[in-house]
C-alpha positions in Angstrom: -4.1 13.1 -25.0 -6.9 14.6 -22.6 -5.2 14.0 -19.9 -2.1 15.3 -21.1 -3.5 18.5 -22.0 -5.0 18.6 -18.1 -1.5 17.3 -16.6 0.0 20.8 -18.4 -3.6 23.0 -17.5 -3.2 22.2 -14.4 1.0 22.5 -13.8 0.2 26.1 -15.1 -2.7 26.5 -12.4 -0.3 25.6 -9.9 1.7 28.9 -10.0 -0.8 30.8 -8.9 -2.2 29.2 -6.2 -1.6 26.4 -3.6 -2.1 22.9 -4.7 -4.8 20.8 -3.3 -3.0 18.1 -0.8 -5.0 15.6 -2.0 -5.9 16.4 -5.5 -3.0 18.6 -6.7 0.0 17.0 -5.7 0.9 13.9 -8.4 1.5 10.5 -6.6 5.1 10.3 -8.4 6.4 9.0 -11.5 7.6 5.7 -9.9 4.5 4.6 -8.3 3.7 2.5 -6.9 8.0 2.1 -6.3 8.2 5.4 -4.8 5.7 7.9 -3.7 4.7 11.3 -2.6 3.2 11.4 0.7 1.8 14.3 2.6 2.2 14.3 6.2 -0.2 14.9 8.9 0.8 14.4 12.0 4.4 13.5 13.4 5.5 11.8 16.7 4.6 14.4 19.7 1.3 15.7 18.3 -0.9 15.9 21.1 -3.6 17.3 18.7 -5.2 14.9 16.0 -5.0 16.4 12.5 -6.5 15.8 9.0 -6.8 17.4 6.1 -10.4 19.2 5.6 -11.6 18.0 2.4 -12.7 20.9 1.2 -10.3 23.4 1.6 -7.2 21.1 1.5 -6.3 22.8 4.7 -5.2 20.7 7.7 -7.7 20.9 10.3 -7.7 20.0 14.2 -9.8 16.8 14.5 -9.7 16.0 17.9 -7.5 16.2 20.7 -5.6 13.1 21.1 -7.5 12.0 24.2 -5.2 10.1 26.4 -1.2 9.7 26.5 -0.9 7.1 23.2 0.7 8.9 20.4 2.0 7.6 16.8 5.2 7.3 16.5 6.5 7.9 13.4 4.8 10.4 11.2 1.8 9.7 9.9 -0.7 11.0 6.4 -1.5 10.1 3.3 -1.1 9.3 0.0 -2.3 11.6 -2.7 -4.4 10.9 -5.2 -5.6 7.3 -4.0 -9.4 6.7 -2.4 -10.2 3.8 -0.2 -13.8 2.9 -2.1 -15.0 -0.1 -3.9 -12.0 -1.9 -4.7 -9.9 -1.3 -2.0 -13.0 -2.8 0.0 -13.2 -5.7 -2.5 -9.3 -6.2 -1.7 -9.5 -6.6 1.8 -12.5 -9.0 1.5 -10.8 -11.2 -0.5 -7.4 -11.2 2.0 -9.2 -10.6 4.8 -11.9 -13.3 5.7 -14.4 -10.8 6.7 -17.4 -9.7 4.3 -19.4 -6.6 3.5 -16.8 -4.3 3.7 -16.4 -1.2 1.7 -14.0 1.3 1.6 -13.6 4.0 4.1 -14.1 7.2 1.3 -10.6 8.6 2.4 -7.3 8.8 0.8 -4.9 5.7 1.4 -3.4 6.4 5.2 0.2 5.9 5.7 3.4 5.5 7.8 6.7 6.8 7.4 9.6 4.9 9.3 12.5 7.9 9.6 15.4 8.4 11.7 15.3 12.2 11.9 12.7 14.2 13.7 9.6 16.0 11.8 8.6 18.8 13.8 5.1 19.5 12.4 3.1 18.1 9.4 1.5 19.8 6.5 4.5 18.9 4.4 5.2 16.1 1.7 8.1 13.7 1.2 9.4 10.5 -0.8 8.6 7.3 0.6 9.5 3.3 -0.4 6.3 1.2 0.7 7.6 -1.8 2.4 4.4 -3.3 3.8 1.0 -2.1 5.9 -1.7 -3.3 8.4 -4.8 -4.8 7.0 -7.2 -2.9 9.7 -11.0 -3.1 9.5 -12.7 -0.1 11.2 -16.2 -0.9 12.0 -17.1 -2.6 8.6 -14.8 -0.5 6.7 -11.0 -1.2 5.2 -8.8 1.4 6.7 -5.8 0.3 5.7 -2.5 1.5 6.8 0.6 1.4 4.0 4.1 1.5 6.1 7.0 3.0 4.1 10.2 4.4 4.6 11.4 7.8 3.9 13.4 7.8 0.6 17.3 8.4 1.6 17.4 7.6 5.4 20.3 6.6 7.2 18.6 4.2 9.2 15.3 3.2 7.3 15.8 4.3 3.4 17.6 0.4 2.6 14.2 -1.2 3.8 12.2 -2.6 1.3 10.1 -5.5 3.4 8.4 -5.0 6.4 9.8 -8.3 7.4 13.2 -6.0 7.8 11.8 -3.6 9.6 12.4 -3.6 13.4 9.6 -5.7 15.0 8.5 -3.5 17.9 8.2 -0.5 15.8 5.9 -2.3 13.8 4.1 -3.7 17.0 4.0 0.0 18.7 2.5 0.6 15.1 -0.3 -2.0 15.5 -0.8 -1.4 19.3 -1.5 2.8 18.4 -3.8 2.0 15.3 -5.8 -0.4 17.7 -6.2 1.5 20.8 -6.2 5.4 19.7 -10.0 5.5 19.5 -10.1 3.9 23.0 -11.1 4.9 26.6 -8.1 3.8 29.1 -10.9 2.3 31.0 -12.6 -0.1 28.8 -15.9 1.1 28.6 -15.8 1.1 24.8 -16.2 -1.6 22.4 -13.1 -1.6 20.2 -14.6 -1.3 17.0 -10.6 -1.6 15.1 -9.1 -5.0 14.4 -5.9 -5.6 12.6 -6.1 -8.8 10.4 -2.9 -9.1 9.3 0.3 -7.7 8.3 1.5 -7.9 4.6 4.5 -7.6 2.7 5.9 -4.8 0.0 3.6 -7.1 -2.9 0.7 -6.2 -1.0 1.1 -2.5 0.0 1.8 -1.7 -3.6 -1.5 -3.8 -4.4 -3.9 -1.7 -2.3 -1.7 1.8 -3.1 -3.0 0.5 -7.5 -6.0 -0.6 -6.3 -6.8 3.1 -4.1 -5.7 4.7 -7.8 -8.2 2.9 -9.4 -10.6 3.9 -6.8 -9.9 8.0 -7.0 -10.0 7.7 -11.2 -13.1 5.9 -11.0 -14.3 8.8 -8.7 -13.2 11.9 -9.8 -11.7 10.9 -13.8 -15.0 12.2 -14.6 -14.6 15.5 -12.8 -11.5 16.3 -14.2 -12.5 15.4 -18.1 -15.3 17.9 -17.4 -13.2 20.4 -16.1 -10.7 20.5 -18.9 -13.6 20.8 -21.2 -14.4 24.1 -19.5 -10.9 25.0 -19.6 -11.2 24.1 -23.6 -14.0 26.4 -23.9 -12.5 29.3 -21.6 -9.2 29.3 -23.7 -11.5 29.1 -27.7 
């Protein structure tokens, strides 16, 4: 019922201001099936973006130091964390121990025929797989998907469909885009393996669980204030 009652708050909240990217925009009825993605970067990007926490503006991280770009557009998935049992996930599938999650929200991929020309937007995607990649001692995990009604993508639903060098230009940009061309820099990223539609839609419940374990809490108090604001 609580929630409910916040789901409605909250859908009345949003006509007056801008949504949070992260916080504010629902994952989708269908999920783990079908869900909302917000975009960050797309193909061409020669600046790094991501969204500032706080503000749920986009934000210039970096920019992207040498010629490697991603090539298909690139974000995340809203309301999802990478935190205890995402990390817990990835130890178990992985081989590798002590890791936790990275405290983001679930990365993603979107295979699409038709050209983005900037992020900050959100879209429909099918998960159809993702790259189990460890980052230092953390899971970083990125979900693949396919844009909802594409010509040339929207009838995937495996990554074993996909075509197999996008999927390798995939694993080659996640791998090398913190690197220096010349190899004076440990590479801290390794990619353990690639799994299946089963398993994206695993870690996309598991990063749920992750963001109501962290912020369920935040949200019950918050509707209590709301309560008392509306007595």
């Amino acid at each position: 019922m609580e929630s409910d009652q916040l789901r409605r708050l909250l859908g009345k909240m949003k006509l007056f201001s801008k949504p949070h990217p992260w916080h504010g925009i629902n994952i989708g009825d269908e999920a783990p099936n079908v869900i909302k993605v917000f975009i960050e970067i797309v193909p061409g990007d020669t600046m790094k973006y991501e969204l500032d926490k706080e503000s749920g503006y986009l934000k210039v991280d970096r920019p992207q130091r040498f010629s490697n770009i991603c090539p298909v557009p690139y974000g995340f998935v809203p309301q999802t964390l990478c935190a205890e049992e995402v990390g817990r996930y990835c130890m178990e599938n992985s081989g590798y121990d002590n890791i936790e999650g990275d405290g983001d929200p679930l990365d993603i991929c979107v295979l699409t025929e038709r050209n983005l020309p900037h992020g900050n937007l959100i879209l429909d995607a099918i998960p159809i797989g993702g790259l189990r990649m460890i980052d230092g001692e953390e899971a970083d995990d990125k979900v693949i998907a396919v844009l909802q009604g594409d010509a040339s993508f929207g009838h995937i639903r495996d990554i074993s469909e996909a075509p197999e060098h996008l999927v390798e230009r995939l694993s080659h940009y996640f791998l090398t885009y913190k690197e220096s061309p010349f190899g004076n820099e440990k590479r801290k990223c390794k990619i353990t393996d690639i799994y299946g539609r089963k398993g994206a839609k695993e870690v996309i419940n598991f990063s749920r669980v992750d963001y109501n374990n962290e912020f369920n809490m935040a949200k019950r108090e918050l509707l209590k204030i709301l309560r008392q604001e509306l007595k």
